[in-house]
C-alpha positions in Angstrom: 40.3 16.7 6.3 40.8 17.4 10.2 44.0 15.7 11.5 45.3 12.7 13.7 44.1 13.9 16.8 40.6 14.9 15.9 39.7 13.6 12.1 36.4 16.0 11.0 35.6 13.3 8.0 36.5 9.9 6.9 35.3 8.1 3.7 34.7 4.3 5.1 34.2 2.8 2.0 33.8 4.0 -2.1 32.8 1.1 -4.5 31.4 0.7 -8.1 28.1 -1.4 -7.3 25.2 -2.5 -10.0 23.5 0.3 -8.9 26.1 2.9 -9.1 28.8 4.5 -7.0 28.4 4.1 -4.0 30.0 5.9 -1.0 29.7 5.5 3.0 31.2 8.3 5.0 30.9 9.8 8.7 31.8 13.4 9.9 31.4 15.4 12.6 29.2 18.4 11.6 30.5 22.2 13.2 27.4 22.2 15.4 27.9 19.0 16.5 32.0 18.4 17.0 31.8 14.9 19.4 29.4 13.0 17.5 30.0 10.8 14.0 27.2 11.3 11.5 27.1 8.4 9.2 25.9 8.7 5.1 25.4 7.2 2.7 25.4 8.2 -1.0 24.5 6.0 -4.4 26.3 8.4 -7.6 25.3 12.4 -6.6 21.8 10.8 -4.6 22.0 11.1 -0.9 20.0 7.9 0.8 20.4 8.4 4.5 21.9 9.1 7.5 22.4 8.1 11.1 21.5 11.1 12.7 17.7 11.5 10.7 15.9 8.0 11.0 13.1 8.7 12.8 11.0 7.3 10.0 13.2 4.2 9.4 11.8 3.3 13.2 8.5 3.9 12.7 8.4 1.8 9.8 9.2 -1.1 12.4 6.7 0.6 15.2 3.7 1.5 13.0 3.4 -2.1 11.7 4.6 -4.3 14.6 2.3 -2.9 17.2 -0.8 -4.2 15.0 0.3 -7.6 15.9 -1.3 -9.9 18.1 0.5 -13.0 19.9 3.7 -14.4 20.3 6.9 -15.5 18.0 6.7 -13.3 15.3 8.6 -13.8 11.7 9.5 -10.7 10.2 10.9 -9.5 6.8 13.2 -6.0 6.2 13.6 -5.6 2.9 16.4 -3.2 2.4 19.2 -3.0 5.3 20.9 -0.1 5.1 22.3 1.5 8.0 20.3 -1.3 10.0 17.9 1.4 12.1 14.6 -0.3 11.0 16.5 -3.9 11.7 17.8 -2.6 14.6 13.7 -1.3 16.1 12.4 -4.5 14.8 14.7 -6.4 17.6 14.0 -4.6 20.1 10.5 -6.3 20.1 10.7 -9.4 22.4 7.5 -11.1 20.3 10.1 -11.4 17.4 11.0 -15.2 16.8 13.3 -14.3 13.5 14.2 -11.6 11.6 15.0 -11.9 8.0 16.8 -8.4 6.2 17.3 -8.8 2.9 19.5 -6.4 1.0 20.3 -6.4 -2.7 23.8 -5.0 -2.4 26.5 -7.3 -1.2 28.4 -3.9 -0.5 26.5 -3.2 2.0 25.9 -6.5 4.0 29.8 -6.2 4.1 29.6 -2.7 6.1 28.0 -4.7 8.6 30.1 -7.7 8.7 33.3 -4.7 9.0 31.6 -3.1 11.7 32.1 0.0 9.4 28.3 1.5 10.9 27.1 1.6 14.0 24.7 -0.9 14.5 26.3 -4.0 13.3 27.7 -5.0 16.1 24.2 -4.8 17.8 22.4 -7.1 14.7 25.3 -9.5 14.4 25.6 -10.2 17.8 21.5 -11.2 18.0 21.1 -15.1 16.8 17.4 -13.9 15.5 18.5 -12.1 13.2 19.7 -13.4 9.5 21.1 -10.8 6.8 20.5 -12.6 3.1 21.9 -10.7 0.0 19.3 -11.1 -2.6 16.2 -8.9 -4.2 13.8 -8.8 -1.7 10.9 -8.1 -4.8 12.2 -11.5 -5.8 12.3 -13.2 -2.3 8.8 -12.7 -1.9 7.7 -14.1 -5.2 9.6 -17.0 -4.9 8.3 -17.6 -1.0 12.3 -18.2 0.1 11.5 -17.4 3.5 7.9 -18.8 3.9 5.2 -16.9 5.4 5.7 -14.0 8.0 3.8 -12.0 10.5 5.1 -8.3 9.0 7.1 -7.5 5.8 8.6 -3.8 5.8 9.5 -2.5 2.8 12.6 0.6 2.4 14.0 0.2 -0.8 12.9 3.1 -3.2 12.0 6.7 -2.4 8.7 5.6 -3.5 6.8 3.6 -6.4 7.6 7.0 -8.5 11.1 7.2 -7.6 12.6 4.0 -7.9 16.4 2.5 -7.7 15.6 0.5 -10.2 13.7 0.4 -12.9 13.2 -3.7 -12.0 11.0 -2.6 -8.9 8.4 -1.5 -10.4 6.5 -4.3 -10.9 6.3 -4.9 -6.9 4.2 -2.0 -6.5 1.5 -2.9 -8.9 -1.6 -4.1 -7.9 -0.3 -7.9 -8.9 3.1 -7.5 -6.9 1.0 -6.5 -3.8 -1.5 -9.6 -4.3 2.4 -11.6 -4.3 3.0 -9.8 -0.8 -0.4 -10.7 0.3 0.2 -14.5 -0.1 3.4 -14.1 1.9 1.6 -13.1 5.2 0.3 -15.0 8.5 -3.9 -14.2 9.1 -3.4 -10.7 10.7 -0.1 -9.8 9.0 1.2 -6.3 7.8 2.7 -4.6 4.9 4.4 -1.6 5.5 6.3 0.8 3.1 8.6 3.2 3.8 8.2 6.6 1.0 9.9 9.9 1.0 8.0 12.9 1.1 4.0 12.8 1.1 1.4 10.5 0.5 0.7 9.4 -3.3 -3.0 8.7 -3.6 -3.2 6.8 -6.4 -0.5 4.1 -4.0 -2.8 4.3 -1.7 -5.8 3.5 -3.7 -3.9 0.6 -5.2 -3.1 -1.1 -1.4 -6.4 -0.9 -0.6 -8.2 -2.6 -4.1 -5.4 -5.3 -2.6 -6.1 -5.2 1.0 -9.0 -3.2 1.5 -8.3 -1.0 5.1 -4.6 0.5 4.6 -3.6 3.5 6.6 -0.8 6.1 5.4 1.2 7.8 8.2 2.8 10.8 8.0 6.6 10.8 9.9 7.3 14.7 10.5 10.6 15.1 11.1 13.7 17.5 12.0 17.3 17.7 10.3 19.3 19.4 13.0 21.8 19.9 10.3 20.2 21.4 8.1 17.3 23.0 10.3 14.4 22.0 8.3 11.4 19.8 8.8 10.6 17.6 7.0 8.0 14.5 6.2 7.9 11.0 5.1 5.2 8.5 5.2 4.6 5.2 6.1 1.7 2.8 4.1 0.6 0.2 6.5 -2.1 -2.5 5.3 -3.1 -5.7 7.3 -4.7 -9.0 6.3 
C-alpha cells in the first residue's frame, strides 16, 4: 500500500514461531501521516504497539522507585518492543539489566534494528537480551538474585500465551520469584484490563503488602480509554 515516495504500511517481518504466526508491522495512521506506528500481532491477537505503552513504562517506574541504594540488578521478562527495557535504563541506579524473551524472533527484530528502540538497548553495555523462558530462568536461578523482576508476558494469569505459564502465577511459582529477590526487592506484573482479586489475594498470602495499580490510558487511534494494571509486591 502507499507508494515509493511516501509508503502508508510496511510488513517488517511475518514468521511461523512456537507460539504462532507472528507478524511485525508499522504504518502511518490517516490522523497521524508523519509518524510510524509499530505492531505487533501473534495469529488474529493484537499484543502491542509503539504508540500505546504508557503502561509498559510504569511497569519499570512503579517498581523501581521502591528501591533504595545504588547498583541495581534487574530482570524484564518479556522484551517486546523494548519500552519497559528501554524505562528501566533510563534509571542511573541500574548496575545490569537482564530481558529475557522466549521468542528468538523477536530478539532478532532488535538485533535488525527493525523497532525503534534497539538501537538505544544494544548500544547500552548494561543491558543483556537472553532468549529463554523467563518462568524457567527464575526457577533455575540463571541470573542470581536481583533487586526488581518485572513481569509482561501474558495478558494476565487468566489469559495466558501459553498454557506452560500457568504454574508461575500460583502461589508456589511466586514463593520461586520470592527467593530470587535482594532484602527490599520487587515483583511487578504487567495485566491487561482490571484488577483480578483473587491474583491479588494470592501475591499477598506470598508477600504479604502488594499494591495493584491501575494505568488509565488513551488510544489516539482509536479514541478510547482504556486501563491496565500493574501488581507490585516487595520483600
Amino acid at each position: 500500500m502507499g507508494n515509493a515516495k511516501w509508503p502508508f504500511y510496511e510488513e517488517l517481518d511475518f514468521c511461523q514461531t512456537e507460539l504462532g504466526e507472528l507478524l511485525l508491522r508499522r504504518r502511518r495512521p490517516i490522523s497521524m501521516p508523519e509518524l510510524w506506528v509499530y505492531e505487533v500481532k501473534l495469529d488474529e491477537r493484537f499484543l502491542m504497539s509503539s504508540l500505546v505503552h504508557d503502561s509498559e513504562d510504569e511497569l519499570a517506574r512503579l517498581s523501581l522507585r521502591r528501591l533504595e541504594g545504588q547498583q541495581w540488578r534487574v530482570l524484564v521478562g518479556g522484551l517486546g518492543l523494548g519500552h519497559t527495557a528501554a524505562e528501566v535504563l533510563t534509571w542511573a541506579q541500574v548496575e545490569a539489566l537482564d530481558v529475557v524473551e522466549y521468542l528468538p524472533e523477536v530478539i532478532e527484530w532488535h538485533q535488525r534494528d527493525l523497532v525503534p528502540l534497539a538501537a538505544a538497548l544494544d548500544g547500552d553495555e548494561r543491558c543483556r537480551i537472553v532468549q529463554g523462558d523467563c518462568f524457567q530462568w527464575i526457577r533455575d536461578g540463571s541470573g542470581g538474585s536481583y533487586d526488581a523482576v518485572l513481569i509482561d508476558i501474558d495478558d494476565s494469569p487468566e489469559h495466558l500465551l501459553s498454557p506452560n505459564h500457568g504454574s508461575f502465577y500460583s502461589e508456589e511459582g511466586l514463593v520461586e520469584v520470592r527467593r530470587s529477590l535482594r532484602p527490599g526487592g520487587v515483583l511487578a506484573v504487567w495485566t491487561a484490563g482490571l484488577v483480578l482479586p483473587h491474583f491479588l489475594e494470592r501475591m499477598r498470602r506470598v508477600f504479604g503488602t502488594v499494591d495493584a495499580e491501575a494505568v488509565e490510558f488513551h488510544n489516539p487511534l482509536h479514541h478510547l480509554d482504556d486501563v491496565n494494571t500493574v501488581y507490585v509486591a516487595q520483600v
